[in-house]
NULO-409130 format. One record per residue: residue in one letter; x, y, z of N, C-alpha, C in turn; residue number from 1. Coordinates in pm, 1 decimal, padded with zeros to 6 digits, always signed. Layout:
N
   r        nc1        nc2        nc3       cac1       cac2       cac3        cc1        cc2        cc3     k
   a          X          Y          Z          X          Y          Z          X          Y          Z   NUM
...
END
This chain:
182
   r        nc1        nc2        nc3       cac1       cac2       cac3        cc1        cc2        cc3     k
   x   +11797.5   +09183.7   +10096.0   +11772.4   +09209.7   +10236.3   +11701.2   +09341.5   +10253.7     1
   x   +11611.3   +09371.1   +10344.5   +11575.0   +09480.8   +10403.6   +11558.5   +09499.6   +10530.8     2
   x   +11549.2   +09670.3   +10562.6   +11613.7   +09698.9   +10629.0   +11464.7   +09835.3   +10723.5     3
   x   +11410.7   +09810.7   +10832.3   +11298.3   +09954.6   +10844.4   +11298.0   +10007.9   +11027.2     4
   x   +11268.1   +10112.9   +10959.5   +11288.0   +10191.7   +11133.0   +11134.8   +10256.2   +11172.9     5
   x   +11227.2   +10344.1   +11302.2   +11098.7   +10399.1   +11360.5   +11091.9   +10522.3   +11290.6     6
   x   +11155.7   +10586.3   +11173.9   +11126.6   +10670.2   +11154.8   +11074.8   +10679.7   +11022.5     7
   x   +11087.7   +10579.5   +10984.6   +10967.5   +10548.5   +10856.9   +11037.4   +10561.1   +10783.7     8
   x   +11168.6   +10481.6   +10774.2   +11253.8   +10449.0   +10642.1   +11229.0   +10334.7   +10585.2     9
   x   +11281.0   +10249.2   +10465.0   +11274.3   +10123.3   +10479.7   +11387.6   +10123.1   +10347.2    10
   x   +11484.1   +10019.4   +10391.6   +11591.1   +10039.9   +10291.2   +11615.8   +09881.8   +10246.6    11
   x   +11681.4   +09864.3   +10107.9   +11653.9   +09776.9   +10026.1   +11857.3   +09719.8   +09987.9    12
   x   +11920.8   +09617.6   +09995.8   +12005.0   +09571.0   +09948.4   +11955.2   +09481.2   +09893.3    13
   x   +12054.6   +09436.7   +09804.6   +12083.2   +09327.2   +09668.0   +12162.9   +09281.4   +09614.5    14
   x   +12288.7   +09374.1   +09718.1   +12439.4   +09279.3   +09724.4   +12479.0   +09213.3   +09806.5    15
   x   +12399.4   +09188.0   +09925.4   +12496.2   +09108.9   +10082.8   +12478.9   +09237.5   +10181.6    16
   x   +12436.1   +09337.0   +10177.7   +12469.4   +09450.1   +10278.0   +12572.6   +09533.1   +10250.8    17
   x   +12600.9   +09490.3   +10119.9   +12744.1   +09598.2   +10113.1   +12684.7   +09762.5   +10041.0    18
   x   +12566.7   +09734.8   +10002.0   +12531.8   +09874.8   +09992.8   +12370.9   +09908.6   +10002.1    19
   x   +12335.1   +09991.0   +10025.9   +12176.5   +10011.0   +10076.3   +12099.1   +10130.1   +09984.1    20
   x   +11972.8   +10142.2   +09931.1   +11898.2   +10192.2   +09851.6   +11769.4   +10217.0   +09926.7    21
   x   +11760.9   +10339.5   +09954.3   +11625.5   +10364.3   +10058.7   +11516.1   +10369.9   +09911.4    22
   x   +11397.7   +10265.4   +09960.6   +11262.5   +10243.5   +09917.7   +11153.5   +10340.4   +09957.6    23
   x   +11159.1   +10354.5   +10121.5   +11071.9   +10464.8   +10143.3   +11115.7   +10557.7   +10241.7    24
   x   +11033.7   +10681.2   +10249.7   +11036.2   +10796.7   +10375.0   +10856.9   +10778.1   +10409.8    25
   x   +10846.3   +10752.1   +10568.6   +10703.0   +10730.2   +10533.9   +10702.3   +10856.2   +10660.7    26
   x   +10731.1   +10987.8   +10669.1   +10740.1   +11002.4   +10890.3   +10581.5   +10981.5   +10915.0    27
   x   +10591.9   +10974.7   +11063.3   +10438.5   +10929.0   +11120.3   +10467.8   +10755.2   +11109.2    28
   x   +10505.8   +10677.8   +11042.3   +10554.9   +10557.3   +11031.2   +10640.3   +10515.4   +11135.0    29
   x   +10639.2   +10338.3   +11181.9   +10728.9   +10324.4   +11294.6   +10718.5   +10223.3   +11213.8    30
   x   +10835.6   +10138.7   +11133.5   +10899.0   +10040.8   +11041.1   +10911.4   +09913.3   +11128.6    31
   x   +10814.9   +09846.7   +11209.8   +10860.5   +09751.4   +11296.2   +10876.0   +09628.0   +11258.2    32
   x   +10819.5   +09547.3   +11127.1   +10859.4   +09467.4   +11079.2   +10830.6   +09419.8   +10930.1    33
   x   +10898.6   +09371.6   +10886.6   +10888.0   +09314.0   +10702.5   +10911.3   +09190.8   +10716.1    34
   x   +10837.7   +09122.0   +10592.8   +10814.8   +08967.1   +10568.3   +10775.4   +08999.4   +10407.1    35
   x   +10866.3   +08878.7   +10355.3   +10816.0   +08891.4   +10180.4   +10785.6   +08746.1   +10175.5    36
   x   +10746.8   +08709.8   +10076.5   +10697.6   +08601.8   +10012.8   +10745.7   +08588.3   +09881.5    37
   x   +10874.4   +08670.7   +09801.3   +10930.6   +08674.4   +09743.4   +11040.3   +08816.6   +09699.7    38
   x   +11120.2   +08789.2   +09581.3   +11169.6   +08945.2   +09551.8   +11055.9   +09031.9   +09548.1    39
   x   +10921.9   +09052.1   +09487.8   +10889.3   +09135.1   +09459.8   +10748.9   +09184.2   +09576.1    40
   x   +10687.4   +09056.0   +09593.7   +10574.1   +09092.9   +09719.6   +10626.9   +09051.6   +09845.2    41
   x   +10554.7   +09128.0   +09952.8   +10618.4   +09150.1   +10039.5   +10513.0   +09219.8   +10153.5    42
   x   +10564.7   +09275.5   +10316.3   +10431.6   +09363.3   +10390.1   +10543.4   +09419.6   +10486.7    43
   x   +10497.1   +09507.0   +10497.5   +10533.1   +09618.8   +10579.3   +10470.3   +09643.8   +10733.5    44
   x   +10495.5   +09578.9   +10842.8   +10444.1   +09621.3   +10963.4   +10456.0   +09725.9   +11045.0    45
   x   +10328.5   +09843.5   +11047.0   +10414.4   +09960.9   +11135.3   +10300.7   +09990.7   +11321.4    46
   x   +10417.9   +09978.3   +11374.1   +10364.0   +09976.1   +11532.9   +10212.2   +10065.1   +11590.0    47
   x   +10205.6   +10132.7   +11492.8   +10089.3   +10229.2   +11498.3   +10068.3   +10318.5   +11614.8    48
   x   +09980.3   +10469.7   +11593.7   +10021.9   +10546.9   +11714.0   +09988.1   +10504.6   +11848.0    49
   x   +10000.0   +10642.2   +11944.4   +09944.0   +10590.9   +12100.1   +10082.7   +10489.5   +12204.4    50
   x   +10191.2   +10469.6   +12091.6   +10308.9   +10433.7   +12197.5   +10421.6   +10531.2   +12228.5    51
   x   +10495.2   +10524.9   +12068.6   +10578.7   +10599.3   +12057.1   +10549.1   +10707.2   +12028.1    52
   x   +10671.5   +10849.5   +12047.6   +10630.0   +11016.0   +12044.9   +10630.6   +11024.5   +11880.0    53
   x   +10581.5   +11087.0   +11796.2   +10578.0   +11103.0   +11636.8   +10511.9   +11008.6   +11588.7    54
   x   +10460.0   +10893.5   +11637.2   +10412.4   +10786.7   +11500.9   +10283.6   +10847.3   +11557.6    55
   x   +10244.4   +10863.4   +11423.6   +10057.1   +10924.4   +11388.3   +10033.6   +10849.5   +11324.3    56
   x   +10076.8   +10742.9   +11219.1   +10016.0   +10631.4   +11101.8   +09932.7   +10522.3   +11174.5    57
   x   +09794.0   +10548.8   +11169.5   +09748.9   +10446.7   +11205.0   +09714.1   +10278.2   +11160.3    58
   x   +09748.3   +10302.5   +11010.3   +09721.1   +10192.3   +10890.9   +09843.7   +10080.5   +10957.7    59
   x   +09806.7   +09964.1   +11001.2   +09905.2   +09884.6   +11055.8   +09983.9   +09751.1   +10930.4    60
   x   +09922.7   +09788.5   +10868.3   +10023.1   +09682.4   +10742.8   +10009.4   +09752.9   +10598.9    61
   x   +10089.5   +09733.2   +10529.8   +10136.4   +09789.7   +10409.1   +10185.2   +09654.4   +10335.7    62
   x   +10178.4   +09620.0   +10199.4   +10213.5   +09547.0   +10131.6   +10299.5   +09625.6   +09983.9    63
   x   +10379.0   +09536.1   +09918.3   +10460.4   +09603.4   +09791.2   +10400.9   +09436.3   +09726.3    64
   x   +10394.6   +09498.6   +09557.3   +10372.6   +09357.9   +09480.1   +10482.1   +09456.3   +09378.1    65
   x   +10567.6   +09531.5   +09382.6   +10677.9   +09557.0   +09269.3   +10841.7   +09558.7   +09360.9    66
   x   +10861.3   +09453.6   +09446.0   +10963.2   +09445.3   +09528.6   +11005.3   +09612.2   +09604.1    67
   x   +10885.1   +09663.9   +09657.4   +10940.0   +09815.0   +09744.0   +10938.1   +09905.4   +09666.6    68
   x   +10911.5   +09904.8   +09590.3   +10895.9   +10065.5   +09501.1   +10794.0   +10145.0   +09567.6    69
   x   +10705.3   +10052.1   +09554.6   +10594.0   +10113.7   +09612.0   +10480.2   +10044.9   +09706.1    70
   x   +10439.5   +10078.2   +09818.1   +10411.1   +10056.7   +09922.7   +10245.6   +10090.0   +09952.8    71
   x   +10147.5   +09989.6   +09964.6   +10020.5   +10015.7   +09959.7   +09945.6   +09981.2   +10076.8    72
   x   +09865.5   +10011.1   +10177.5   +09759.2   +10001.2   +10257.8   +09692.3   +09852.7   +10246.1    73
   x   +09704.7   +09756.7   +10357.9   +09634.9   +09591.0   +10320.9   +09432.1   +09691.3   +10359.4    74
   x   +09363.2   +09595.8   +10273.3   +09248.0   +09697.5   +10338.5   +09157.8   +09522.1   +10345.0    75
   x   +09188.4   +09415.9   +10293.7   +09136.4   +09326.7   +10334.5   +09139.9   +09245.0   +10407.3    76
   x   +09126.1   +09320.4   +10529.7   +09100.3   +09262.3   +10679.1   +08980.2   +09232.3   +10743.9    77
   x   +08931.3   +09157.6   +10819.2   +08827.7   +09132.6   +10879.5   +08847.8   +09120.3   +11036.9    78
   x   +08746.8   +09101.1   +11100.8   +08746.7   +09079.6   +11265.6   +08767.1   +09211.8   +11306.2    79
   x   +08870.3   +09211.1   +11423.3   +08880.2   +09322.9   +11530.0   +08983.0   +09373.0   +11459.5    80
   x   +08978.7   +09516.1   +11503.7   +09070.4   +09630.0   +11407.9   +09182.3   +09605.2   +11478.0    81
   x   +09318.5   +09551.7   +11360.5   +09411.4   +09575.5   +11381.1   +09504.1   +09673.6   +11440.1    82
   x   +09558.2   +09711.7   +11509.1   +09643.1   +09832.7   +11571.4   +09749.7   +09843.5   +11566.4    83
   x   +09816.1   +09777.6   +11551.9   +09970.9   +09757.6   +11503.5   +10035.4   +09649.7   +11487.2    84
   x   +10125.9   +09647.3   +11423.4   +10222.4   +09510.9   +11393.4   +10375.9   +09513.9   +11447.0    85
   x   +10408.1   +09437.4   +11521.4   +10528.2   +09411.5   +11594.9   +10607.2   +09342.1   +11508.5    86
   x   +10579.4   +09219.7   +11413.2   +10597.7   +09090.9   +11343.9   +10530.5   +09057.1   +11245.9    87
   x   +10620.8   +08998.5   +11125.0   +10548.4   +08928.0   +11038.5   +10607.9   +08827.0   +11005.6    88
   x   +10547.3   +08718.3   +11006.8   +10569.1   +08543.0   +10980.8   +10501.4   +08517.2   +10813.0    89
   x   +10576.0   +08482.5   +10757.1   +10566.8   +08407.9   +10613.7   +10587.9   +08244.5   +10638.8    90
   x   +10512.1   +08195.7   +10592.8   +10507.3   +08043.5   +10632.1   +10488.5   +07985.2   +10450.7    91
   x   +10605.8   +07859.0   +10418.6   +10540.2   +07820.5   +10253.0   +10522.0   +07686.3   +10302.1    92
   x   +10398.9   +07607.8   +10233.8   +10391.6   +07482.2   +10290.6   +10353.7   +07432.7   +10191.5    93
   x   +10372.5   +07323.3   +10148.3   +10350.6   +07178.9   +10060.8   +10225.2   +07154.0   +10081.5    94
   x   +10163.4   +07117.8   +10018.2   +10021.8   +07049.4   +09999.9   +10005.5   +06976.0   +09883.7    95
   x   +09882.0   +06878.7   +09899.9   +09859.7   +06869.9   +09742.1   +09733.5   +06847.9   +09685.0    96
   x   +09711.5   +06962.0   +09566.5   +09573.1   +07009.4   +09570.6   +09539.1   +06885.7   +09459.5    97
   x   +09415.1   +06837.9   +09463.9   +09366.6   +06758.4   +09360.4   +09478.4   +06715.3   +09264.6    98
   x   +09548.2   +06597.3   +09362.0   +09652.8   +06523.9   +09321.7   +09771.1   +06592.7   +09281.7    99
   x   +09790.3   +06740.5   +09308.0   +09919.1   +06807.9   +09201.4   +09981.5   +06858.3   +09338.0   100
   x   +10105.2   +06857.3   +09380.8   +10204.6   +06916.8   +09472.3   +10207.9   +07078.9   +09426.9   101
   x   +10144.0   +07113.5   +09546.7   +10149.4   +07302.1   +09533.1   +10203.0   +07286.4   +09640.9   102
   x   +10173.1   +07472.3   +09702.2   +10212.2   +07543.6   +09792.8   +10107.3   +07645.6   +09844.8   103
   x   +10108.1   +07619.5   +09964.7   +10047.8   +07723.2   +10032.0   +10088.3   +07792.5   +10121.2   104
   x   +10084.6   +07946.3   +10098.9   +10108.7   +08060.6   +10175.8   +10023.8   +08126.9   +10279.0   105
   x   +10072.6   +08101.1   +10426.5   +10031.7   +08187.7   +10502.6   +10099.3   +08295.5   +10591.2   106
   x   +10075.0   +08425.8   +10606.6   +10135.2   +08542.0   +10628.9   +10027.5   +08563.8   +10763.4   107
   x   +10140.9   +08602.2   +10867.2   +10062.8   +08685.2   +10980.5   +10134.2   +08778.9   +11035.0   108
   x   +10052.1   +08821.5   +11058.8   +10092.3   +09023.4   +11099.1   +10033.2   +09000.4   +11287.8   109
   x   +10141.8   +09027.1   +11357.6   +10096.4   +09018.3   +11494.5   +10148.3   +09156.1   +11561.5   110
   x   +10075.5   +09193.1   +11694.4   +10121.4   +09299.9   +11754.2   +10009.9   +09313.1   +11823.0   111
   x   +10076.3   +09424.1   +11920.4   +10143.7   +09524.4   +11934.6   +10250.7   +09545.3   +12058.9   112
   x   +10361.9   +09574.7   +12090.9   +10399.6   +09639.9   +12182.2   +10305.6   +09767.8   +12243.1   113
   x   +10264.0   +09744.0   +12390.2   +10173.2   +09835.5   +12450.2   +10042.3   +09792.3   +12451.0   114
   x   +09997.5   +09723.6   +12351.2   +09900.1   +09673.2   +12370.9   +09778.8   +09713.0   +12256.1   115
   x   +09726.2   +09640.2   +12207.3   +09629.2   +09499.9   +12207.2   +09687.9   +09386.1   +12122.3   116
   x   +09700.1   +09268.4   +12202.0   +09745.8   +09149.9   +12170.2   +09705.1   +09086.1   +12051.8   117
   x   +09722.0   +09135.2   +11928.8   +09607.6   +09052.8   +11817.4   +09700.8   +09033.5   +11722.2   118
   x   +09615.7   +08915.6   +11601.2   +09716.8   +08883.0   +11499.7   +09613.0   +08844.5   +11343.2   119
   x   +09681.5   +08884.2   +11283.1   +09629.6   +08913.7   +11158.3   +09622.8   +08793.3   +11063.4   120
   x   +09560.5   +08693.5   +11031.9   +09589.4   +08567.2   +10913.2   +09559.2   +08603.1   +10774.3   121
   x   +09697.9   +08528.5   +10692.4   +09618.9   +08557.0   +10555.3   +09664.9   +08384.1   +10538.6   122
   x   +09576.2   +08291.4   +10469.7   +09632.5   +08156.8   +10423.9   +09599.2   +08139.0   +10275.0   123
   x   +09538.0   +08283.1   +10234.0   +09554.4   +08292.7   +10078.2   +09679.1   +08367.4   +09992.0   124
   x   +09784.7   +08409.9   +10097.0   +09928.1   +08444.4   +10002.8   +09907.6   +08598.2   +10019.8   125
   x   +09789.6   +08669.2   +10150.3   +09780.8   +08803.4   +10175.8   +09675.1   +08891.1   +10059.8   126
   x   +09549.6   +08764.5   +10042.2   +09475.6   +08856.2   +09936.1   +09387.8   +08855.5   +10032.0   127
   x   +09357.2   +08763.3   +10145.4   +09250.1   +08836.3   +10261.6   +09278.8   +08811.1   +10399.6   128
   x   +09244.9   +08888.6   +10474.1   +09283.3   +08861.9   +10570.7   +09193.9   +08836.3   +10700.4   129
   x   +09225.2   +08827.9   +10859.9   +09145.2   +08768.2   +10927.5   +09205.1   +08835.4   +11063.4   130
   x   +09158.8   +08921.1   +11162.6   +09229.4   +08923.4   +11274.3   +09146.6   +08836.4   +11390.4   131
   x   +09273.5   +08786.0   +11501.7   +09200.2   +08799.1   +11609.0   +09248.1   +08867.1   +11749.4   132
   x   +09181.2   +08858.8   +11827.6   +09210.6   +08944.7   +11958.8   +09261.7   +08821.2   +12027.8   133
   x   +09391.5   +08826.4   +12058.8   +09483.5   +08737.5   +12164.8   +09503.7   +08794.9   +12316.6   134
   x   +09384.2   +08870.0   +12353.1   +09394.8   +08965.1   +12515.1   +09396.1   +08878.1   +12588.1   135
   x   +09315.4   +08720.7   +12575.3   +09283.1   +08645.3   +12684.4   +09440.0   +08594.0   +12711.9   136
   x   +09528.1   +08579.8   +12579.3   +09663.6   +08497.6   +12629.5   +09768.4   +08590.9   +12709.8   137
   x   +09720.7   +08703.9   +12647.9   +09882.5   +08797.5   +12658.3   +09840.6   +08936.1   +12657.5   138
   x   +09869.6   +09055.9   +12714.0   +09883.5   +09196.1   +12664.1   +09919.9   +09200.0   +12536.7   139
   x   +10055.4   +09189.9   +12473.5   +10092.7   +09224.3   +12330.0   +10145.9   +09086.8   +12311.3   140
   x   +10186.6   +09123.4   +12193.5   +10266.7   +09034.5   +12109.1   +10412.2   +09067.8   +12024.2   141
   x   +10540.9   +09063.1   +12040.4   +10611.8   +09109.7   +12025.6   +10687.7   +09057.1   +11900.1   142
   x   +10655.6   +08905.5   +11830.2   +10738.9   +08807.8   +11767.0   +10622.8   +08711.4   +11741.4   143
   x   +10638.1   +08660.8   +11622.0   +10571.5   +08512.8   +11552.5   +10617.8   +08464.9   +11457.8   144
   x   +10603.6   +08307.2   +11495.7   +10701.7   +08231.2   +11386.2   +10593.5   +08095.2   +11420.1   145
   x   +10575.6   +08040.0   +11308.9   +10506.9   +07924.8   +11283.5   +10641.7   +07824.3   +11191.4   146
   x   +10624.4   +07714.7   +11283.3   +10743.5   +07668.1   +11187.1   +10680.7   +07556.3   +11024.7   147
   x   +10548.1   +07502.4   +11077.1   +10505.7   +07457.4   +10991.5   +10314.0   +07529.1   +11043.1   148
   x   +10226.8   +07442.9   +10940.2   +10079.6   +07496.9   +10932.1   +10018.9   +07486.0   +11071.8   149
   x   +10084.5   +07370.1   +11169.0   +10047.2   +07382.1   +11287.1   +10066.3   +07423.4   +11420.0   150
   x   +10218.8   +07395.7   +11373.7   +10282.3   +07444.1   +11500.1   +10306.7   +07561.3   +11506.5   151
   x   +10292.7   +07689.3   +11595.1   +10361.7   +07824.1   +11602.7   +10391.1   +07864.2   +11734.7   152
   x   +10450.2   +08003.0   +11745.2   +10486.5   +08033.6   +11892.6   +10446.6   +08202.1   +11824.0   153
   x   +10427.7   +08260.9   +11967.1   +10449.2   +08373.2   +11988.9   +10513.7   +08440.1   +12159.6   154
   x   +10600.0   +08518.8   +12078.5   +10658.0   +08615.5   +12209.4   +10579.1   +08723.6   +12217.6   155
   x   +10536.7   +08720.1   +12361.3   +10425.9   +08773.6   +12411.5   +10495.2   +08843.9   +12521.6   156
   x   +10384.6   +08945.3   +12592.0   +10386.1   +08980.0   +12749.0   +10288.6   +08964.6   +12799.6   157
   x   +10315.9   +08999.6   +12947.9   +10196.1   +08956.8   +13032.6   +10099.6   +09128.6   +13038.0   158
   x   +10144.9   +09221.6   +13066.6   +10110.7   +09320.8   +13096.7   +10133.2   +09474.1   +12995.6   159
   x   +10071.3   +09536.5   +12952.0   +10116.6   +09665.5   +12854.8   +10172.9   +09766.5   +12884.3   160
   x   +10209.3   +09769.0   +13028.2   +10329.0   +09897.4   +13058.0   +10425.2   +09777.3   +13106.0   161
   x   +10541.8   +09808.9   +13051.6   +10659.6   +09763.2   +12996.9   +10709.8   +09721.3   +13141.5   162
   x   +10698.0   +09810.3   +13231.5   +10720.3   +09803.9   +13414.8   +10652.5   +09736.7   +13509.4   163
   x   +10555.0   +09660.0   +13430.0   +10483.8   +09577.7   +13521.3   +10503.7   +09431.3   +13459.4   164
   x   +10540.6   +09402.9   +13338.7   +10543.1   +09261.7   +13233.2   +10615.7   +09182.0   +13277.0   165
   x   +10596.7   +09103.1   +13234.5   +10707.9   +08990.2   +13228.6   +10670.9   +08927.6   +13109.7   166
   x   +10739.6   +08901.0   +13033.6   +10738.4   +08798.1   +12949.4   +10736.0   +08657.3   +12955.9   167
   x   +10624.5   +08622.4   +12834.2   +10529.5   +08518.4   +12764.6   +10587.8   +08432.8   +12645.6   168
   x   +10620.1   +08338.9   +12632.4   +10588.6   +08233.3   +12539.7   +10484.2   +08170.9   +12506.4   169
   x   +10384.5   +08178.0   +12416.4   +10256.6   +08086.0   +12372.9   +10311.1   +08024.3   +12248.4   170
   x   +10234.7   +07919.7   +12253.1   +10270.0   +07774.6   +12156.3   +10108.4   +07725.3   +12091.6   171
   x   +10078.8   +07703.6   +11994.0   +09987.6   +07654.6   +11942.9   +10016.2   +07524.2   +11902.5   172
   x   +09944.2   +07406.1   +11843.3   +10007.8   +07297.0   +11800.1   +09902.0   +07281.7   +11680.4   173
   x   +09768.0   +07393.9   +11641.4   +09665.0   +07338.9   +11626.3   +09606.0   +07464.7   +11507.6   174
   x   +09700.2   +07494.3   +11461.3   +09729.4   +07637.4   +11353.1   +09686.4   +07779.0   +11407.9   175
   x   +09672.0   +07775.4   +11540.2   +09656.4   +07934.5   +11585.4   +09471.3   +07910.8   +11646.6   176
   x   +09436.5   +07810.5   +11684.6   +09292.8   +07800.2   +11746.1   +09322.4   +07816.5   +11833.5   177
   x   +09415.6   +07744.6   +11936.3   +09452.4   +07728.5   +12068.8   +09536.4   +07764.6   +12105.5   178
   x   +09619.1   +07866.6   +12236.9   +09737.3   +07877.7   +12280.6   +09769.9   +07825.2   +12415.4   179
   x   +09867.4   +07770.7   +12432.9   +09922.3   +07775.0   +12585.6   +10046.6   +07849.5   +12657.1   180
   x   +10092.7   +07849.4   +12739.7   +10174.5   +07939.9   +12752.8   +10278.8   +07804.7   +12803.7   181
   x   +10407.6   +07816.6   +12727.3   +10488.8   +07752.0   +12820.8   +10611.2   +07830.1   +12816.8   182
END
């Protein structure tokens, strides 16, 4: 299990929670969400500055390929510049490639609380990635979960100061081309 904050900790169990092993001190870091794809790889989402008082890290995802030891910068992104990550969704799906039953991995990095509504695709297992700008559905994005390759949701808002929002549900049926709000 792990465990990350706003102050740029990120802590590591391997018994049930009965005892905890801090992985990192990052300050300037806001620890807003983790998603692995196994014990050892894994990504690190941090909210990035311009919300909260102290976070200066602008790098919005971090990945580990030695289960958290060590913590590296994703730099293969494309589209509109990422700004922060609220959420990360790990999705494993069945396929079958030239007759043989594999698996395919897709990872998305969504955010931000405050605002800009965008979300990050990787459907190669996080060796590249893809953003897009979700402004037309929502201000931010707070939560994403795809339950299979087509279907997903995101918890969204309507507005980026927290005092004017209301909260959003969007639903795709169509792997993240299309959203609606229900």
């Amino acid at each position: 299990g792990w465990y990350g904050n706003g102050k740029g900790f990120i802590y590591k169990t391997e018994d049930g929670g009965k005892s905890w092993k801090k992985q990192l001190h990052k300050p300037g870091t806001f620890v807003r969400a983790l998603g692995f794809i196994d014990e050892k790889h894994g990504y690190m989402g941090n909210i990035g500055p311009h919300y909260f008082p102290g976070v200066e890290d602008s790098n919005p995802l971090y990945q580990t390929h030695d289960g958290g030891r060590t913590w590296k910068i994703v730099k293969a992104v494309s589209g509109n510049d990422l700004k922060g990550v609220c959420a990360i969704d790990v999705l494993k799906a069945e396929f079958i490639n030239s007759g043989i039953r594999d698996e395919r991995i897709t990872v998305r990095a969504a955010g931000r609380v405050g605002s800009p509504a965008q979300m990050a695709t990787s459907r190669d297992g996080g060796k590249t990635w893809k953003t897009e700008n979700l402004s037309k559905h929502a201000a931010m994005i707070l939560d994403v979960k795809f339950i299979n390759e087509s279907t997903g949701f995101l918890c969204a808002a309507s507005h980026p100061d927290m005092k004017k929002t209301n909260g959003k549900i969007l639903k795709t049926i169509d792997g993240g081309v299309t959203w609606k709000t229900v």
